[in-house]
DOLO-739693 format. One record per residue: x, y, z of N, C-alpha, C in turn; residue in three letters; residue number from 1. Coordinates in steps of 0.001 Angstrom, whole numbers, padded with zeros to 6 digits. Example, Ala and Ser with C-alpha at 12.3 -4.5 7.8 and 13.67 -1.06 7.14 Angstrom:
// residues 2
PT     n_x     n_y     n_z    ca_x    ca_y    ca_z     c_x     c_y     c_z   r   k
PT  013190 -005690  007800  012300 -004500  007800  013200 -003300  007800 ALA   1
PT  012850 -002250  007080  013670 -001060  007140  012900  000030  007870 SER   2
***
This chain:
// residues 211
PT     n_x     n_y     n_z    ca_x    ca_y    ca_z     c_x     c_y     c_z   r   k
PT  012249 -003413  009060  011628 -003000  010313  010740 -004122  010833 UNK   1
PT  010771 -004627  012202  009944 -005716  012472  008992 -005456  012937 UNK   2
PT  007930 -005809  013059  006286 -005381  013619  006655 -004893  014797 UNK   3
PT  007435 -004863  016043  007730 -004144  016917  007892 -003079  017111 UNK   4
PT  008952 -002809  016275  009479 -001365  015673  008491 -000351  015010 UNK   5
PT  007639 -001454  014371  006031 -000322  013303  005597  000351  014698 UNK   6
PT  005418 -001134  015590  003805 -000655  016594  004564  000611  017669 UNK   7
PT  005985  000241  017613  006598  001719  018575  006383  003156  017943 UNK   8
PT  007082  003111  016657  006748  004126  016202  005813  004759  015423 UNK   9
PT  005007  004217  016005  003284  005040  016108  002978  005265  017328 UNK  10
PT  003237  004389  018701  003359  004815  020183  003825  006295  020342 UNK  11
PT  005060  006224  019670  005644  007817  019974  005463  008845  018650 UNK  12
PT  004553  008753  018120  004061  009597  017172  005287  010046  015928 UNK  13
PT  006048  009054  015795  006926  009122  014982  006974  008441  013485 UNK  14
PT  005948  009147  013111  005285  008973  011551  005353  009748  010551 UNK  15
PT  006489  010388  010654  007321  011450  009457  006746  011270  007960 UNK  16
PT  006460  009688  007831  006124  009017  006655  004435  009736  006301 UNK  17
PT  004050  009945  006797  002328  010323  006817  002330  011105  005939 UNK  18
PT  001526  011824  005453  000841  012794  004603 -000201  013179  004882 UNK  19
PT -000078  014774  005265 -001466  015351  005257 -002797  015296  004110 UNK  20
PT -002391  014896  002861 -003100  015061  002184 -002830  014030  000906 UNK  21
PT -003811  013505  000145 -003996  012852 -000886 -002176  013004 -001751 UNK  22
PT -001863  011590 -001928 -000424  012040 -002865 -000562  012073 -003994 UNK  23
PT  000187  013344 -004412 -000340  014008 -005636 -000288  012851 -007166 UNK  24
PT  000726  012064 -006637  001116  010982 -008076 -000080  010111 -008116 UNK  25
PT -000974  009709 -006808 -001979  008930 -007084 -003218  009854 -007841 UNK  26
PT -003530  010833 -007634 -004392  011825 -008432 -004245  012080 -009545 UNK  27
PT -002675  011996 -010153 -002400  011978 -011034 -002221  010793 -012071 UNK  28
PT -001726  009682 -011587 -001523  007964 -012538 -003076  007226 -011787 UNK  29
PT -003257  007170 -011233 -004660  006527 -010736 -005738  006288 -012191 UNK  30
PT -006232  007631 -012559 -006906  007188 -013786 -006818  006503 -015027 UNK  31
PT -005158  006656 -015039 -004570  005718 -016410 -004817  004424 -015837 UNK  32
PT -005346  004062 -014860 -005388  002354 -014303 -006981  001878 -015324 UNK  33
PT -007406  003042 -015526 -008702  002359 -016151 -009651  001271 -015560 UNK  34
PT -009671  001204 -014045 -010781  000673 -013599 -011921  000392 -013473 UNK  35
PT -012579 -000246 -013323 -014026 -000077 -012934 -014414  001185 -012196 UNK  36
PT -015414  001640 -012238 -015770  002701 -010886 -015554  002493 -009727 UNK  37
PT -016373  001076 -009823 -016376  000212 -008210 -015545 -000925 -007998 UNK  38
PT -014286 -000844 -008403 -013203 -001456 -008047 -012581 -001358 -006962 UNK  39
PT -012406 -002704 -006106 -012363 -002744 -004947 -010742 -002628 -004691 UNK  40
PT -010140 -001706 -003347 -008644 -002066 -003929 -007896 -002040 -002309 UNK  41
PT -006589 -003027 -002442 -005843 -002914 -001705 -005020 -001996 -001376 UNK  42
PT -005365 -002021  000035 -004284 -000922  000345 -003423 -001264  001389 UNK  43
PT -001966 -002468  001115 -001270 -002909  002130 -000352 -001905  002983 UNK  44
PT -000302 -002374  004292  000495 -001357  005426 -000091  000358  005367 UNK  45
PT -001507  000333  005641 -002005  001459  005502 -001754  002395  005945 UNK  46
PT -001579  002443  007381 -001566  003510  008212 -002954  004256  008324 UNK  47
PT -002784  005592  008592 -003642  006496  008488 -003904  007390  007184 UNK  48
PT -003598  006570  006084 -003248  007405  005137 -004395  007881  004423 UNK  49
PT -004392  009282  003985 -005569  010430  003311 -006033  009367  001797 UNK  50
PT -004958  008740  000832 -005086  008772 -000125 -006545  007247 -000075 UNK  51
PT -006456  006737  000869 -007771  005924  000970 -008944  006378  000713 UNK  52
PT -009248  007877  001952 -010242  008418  001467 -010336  008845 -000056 UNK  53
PT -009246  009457 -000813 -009389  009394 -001959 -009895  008724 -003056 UNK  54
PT -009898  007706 -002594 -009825  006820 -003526 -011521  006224 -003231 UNK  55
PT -011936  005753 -002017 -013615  005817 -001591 -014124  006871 -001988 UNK  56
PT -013499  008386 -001740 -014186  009281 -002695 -014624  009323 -004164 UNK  57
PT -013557  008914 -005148 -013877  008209 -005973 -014852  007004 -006721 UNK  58
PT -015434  006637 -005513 -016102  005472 -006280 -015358  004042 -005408 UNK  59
PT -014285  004010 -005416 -013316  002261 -004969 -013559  002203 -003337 UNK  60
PT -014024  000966 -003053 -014214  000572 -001855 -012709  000121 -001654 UNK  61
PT -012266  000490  000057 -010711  000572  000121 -010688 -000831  001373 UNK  62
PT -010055 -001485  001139 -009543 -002902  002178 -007908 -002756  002472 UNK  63
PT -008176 -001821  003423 -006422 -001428  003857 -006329 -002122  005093 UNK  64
PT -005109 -003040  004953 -004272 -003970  006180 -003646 -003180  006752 UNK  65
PT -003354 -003317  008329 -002408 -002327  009023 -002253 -002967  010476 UNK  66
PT -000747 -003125  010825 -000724 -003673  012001 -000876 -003066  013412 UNK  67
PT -000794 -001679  013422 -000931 -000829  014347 -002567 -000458  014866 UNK  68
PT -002547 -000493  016090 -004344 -000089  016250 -004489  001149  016246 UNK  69
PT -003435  001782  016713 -003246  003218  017170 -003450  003989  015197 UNK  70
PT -002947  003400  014481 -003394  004084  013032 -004537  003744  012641 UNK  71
PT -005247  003165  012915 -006653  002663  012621 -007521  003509  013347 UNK  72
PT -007267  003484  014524 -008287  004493  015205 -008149  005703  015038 UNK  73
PT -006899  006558  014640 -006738  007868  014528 -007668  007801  012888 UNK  74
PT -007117  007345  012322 -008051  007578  011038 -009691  007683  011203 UNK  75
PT -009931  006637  011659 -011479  006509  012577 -011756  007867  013378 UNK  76
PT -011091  008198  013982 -011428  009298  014601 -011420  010654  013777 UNK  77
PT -010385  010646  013020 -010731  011984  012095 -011674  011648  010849 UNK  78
PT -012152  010535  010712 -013095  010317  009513 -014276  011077  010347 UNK  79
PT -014703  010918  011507 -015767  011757  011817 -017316  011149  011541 UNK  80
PT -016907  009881  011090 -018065  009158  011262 -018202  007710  012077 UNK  81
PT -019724  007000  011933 -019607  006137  012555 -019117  004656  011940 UNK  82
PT -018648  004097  013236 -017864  003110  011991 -018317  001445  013291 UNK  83
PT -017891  000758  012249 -018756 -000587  012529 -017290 -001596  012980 UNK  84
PT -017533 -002205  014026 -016348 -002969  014407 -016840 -004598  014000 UNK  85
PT -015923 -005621  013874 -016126 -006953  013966 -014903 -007828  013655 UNK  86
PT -014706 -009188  013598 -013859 -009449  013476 -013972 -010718  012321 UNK  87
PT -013200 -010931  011417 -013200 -011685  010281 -011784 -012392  009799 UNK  88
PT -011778 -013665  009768 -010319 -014906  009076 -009309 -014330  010338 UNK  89
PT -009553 -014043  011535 -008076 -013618  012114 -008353 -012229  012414 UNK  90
PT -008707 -011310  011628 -008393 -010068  011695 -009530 -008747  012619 UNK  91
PT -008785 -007683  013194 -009937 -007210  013878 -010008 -005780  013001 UNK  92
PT -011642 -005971  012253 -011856 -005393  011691 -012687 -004015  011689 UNK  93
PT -012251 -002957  010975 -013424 -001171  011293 -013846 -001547  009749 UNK  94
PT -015039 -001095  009722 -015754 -000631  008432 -015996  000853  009084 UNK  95
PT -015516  001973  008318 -016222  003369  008309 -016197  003938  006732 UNK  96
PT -017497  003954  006298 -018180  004387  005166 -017465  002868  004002 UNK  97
PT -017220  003125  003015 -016544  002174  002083 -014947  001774  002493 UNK  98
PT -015121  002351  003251 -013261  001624  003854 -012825  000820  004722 UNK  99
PT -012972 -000541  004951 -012631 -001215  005612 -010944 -001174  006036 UNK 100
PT -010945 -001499  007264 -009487 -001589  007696 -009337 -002692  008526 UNK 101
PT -008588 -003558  007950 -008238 -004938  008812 -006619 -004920  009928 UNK 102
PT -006631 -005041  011026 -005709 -005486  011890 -005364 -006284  011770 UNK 103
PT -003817 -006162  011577 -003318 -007858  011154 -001604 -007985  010645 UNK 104
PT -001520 -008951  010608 -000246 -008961  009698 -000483 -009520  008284 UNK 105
PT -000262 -008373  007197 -000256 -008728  005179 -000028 -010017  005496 UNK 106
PT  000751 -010563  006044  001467 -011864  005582  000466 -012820  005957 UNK 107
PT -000186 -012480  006696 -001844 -012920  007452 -002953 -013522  006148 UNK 108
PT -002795 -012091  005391 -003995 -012459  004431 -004306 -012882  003475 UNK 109
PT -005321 -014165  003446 -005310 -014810  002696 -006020 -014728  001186 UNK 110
PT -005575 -015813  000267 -006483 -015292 -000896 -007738 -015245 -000999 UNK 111
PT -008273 -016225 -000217 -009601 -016528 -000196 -010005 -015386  000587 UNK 112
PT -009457 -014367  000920 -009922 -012980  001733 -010019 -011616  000672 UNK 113
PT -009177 -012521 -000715 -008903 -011429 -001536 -009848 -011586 -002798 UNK 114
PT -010452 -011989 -002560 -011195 -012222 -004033 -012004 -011323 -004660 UNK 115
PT -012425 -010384 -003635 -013101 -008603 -004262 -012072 -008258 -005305 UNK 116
PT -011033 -007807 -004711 -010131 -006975 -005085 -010158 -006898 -006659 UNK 117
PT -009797 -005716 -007064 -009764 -005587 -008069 -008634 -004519 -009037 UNK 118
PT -008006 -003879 -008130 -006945 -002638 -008186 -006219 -003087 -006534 UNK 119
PT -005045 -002512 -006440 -004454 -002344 -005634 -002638 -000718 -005460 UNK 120
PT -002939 -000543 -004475 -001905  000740 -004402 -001203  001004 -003320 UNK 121
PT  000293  000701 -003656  001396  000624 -003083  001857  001643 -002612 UNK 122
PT  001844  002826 -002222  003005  004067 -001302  004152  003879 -000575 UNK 123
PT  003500  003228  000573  003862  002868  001838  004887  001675  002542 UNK 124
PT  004399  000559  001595  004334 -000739  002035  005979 -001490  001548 UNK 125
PT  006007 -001684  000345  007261 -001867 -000070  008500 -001440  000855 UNK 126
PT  008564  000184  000210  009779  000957  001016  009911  000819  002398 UNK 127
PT  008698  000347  003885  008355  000199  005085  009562 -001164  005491 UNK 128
PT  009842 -002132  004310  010505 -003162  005020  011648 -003532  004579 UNK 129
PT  012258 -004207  004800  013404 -004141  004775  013997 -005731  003865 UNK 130
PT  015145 -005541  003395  015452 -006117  002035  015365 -007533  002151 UNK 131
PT  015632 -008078  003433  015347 -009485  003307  013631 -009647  003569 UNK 132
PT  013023 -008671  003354  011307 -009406  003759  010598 -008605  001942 UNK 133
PT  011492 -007983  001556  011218 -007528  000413  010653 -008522 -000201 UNK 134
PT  011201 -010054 -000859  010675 -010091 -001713  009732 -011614 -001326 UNK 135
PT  009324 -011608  000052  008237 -012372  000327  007446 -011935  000115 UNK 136
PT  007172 -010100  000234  006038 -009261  000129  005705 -008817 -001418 UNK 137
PT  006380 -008976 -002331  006520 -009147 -003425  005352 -010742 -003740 UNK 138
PT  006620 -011823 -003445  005718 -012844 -004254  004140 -013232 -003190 UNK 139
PT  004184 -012695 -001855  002946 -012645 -001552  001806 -011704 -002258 UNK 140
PT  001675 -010760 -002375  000967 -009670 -002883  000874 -010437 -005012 UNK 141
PT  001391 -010855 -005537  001025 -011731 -006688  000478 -012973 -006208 UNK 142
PT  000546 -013459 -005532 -000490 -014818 -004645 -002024 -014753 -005054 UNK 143
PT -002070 -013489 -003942 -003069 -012664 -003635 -004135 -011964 -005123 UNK 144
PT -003349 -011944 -005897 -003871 -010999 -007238 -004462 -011944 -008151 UNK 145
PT -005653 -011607 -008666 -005843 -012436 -009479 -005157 -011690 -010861 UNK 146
PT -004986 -012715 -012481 -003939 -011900 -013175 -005159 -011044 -014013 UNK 147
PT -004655 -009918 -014664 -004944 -008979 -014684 -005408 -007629 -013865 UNK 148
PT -005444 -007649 -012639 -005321 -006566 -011503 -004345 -006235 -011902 UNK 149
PT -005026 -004389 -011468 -003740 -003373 -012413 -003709 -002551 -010561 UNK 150
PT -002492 -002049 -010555 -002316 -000946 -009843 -000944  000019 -009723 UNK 151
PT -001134  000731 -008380  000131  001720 -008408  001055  001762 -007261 UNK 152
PT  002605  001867 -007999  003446  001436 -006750  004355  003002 -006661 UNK 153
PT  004511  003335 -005472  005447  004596 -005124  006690  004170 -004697 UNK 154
PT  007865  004277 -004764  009477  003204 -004211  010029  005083 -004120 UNK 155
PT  010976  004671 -003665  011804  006317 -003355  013426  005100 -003333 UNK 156
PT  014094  006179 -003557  015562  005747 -003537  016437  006656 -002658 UNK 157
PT  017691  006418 -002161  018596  007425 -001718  019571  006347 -001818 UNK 158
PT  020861  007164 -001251  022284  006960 -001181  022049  006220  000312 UNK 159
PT  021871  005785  000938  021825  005129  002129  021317  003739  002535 UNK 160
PT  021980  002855  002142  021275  001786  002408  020933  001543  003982 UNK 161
PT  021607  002138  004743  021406  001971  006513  019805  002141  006686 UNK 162
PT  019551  003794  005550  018663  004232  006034  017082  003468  005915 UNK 163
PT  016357  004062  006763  015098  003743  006499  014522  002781  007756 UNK 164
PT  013014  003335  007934  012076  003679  006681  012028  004823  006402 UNK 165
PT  011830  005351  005228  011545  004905  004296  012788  004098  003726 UNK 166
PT  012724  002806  003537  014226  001880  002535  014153  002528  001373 UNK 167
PT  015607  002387  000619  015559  003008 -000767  015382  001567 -001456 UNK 168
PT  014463  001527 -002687  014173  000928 -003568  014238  001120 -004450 UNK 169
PT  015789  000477 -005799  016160  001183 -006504  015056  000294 -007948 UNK 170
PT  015387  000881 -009201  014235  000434 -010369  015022 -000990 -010442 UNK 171
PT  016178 -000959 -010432  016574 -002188 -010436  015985 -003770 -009629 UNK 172
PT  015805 -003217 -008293  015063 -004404 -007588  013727 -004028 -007647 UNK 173
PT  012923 -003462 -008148  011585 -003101 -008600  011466 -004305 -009577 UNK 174
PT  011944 -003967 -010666  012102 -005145 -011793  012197 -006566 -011176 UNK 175
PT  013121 -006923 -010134  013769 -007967 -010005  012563 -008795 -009004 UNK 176
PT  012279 -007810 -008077  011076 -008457 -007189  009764 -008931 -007835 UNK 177
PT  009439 -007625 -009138  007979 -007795 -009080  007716 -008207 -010724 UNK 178
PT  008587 -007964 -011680  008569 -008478 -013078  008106 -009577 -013274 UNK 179
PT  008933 -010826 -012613  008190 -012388 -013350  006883 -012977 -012539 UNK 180
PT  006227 -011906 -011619  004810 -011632 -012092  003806 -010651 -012429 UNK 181
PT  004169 -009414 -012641  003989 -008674 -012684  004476 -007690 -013765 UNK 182
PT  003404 -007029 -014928  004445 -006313 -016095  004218 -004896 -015345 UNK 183
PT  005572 -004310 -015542  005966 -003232 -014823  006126 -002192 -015954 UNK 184
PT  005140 -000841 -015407  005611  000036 -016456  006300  001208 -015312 UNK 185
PT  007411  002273 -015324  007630  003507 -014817  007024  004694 -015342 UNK 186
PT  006013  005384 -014673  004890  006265 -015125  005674  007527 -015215 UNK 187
PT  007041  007800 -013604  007316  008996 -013728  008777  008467 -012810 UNK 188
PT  009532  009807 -013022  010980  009847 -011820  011488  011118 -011833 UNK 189
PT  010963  011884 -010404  011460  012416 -009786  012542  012789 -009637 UNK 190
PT  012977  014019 -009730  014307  014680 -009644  014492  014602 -007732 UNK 191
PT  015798  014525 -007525  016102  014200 -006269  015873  015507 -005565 UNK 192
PT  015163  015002 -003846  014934  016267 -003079  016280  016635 -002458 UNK 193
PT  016057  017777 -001630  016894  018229 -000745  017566  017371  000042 UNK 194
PT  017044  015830  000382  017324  015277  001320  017915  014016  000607 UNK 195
PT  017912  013986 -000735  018183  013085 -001620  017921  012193 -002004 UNK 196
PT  016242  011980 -001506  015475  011213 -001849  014268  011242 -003445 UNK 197
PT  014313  010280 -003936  013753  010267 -005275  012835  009650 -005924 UNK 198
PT  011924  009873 -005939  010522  008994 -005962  010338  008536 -007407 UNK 199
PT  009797  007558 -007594  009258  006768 -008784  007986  006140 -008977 UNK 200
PT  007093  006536 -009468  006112  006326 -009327  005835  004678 -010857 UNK 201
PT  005268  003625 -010216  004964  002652 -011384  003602  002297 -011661 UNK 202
PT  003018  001356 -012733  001809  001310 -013195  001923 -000367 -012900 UNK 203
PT  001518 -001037 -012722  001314 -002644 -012646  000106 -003608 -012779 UNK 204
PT  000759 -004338 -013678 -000889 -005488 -013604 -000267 -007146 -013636 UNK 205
PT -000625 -007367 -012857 -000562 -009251 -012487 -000619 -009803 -013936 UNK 206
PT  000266 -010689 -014141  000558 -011374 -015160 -000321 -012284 -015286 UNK 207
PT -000774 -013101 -016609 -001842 -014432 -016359 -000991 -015223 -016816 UNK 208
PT -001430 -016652 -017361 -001152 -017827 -017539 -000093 -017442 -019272 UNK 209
PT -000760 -016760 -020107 -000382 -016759 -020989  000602 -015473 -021580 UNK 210
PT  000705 -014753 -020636  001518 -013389 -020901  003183 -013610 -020368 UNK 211
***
């Protein structure tokens, strides 16, 4: 999907992908990450998504990238508080409560932007693009990491390669993209829905020099 295509379909409210509410696999594998309290974490191709607040609820200050303004402000607007605008390396930035949200393109951000970070969590972002930008976003996002950052990745699969977004992302190119930097564990897999889609939920931590 090319940044065109994102910023349309949020124009026409065609965000099927959303979630009303915190996803249940992050409530659930999140704590096996064993973080700090105040571990700062990425949250690439955000959207408007609940599980941020989750996660600031928690304790983790959230630095979610998102190219759409229109998802930034709806979130802003249902957070219900006041929130602080400015702009920083490129990007036009909201602070509301511990959650920063940067405007921008991932491919934008740099390391020297990433050096909080300390956890990071995938839903969205992966499955959002499409197979030839797959695995720039892959070896970008290990760039970005320093090694040992642990986090959590969500991929869904189906019978359709046409389809998407959501793209199917099978364990096979999971491995293939994110293994030789990244040790990959599979936490869980989903029995296929109605629609024949099948979620997989993974555990990940940036490889160092000597692993």
């Amino acid at each position: 999907m090319s940044a065109t295509d994102w910023l349309e379909r949020w124009r026409q409210g065609r965000i099927g992908f959303h979630r009303q509410a915190p996803h249940p696999a992050l409530m659930r594998y999140w704590p096996e990450l064993a973080l700090d309290p105040d571990a700062k974490v990425l949250v690439p191709l955000c959207g408007k998504s609940h599980d941020m607040r989750w996660l600031a609820a928690r304790g983790n200050p959230v630095l979610g990238i998102e190219l759409s303004p229109l998802a930034i402000e709806q979130f802003v607007s249902e957070g219900g508080q006041p929130a602080l605008r400015y702009r920083q390396s490129g990007f036009e930035c909201t602070r509301q409560g511990s959650i920063e949200l940067w405007r921008g393109d991932f491919f934008h951000f740099h390391v020297e932007q990433a050096a909080e970070l300390a956890g990071f969590y995938d839903r969205a972002a992966l499955i959002a693009l499409p197979p030839a930008t797959r695995q720039r976003y892959a070896h970008h996002l290990a760039h970005l990491l320093l090694p040992g950052t642990r986090g959590l990745l969500i991929t869904l699969t189906h019978d359709d390669p046409e389809r998407g977004p959501p793209f199917s992302v099978t364990p096979d190119e999971v491995d293939r993209l994110l293994s030789p930097n990244f040790e990959v564990t599979l936490c869980a897999q989903a029995e296929p829905d109605a629609e024949g889609l099948q979620e997989s939920v993974w555990r990940l931590r940036r490889r160092g020099p000597t692993d």
